[in-house]
Each structure stands twice: as structure tokens, then as C-alpha cells.
N, C-alpha and C positions, 0 to 999 in steps of 0.2 A: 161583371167584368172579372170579379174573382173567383165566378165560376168557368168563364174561360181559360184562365191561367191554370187552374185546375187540371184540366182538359187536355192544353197542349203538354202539360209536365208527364200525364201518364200516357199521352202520344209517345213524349219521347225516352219515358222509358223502355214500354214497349216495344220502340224501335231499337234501343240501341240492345234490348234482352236476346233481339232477332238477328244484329250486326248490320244495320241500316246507321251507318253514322253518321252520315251528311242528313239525313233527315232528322233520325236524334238531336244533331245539333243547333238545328232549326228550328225546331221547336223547342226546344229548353230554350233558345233567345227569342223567340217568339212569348212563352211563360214568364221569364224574367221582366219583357218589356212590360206586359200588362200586369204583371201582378206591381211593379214601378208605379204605374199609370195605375193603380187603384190605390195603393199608398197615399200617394199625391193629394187624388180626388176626392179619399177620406179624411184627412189633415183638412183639406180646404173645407171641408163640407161641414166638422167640426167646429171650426174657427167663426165661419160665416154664421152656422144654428147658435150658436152661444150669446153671435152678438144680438142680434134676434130678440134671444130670451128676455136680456135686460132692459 
């Protein structure tokens, strides 16, 4: 997932380097949401391995 976020971020800079802005800006929120949603899934993924352990 956080190789997706990757991905759309230099989508859009590429696009806005070109002056595609509405697509730029789409995918920088398309970037933000998943690199969000991989945040999230790490935090939990942390939380839930620890309990686990003990």
C-alpha cells in the first residue's frame, strides 16, 4: 500500500511538472488517502503483533 502512495505522489508531480492540475491534484489525494490508510493499518498491525507476543 505504501508502495502505491508512492506511485500516485510521483504521478502527480509529474503531472503538475507538465501543468495537468486537475490530475496533479488527484492524485496527490488519491497519495494522501493511502498513505492515511497505511498509517492506520500499521498502528493496528503493531498493537494487535505485541498482544500476541505476550
Amino acid at each position: 500500500m505504501l508502495r502505491y502512495s508512492i506511485t500516485f505522489l510521483i504521478i502527480a508531480i509529474i503531472a503538475a511538472i507538465l501543468g495537468f492540475g486537475g490530475i496533479a491534484g488527484a492524485a496527490a489525494g488519491i497519495a494522501q488517502i493511502l498513505f492515511v490508510l497505511f498509517l492506520i493499518l500499521f498502528v493496528v498491525s503493531l498493537i494487535f503483533g505485541r498482544r500476541r507476543a505476550v
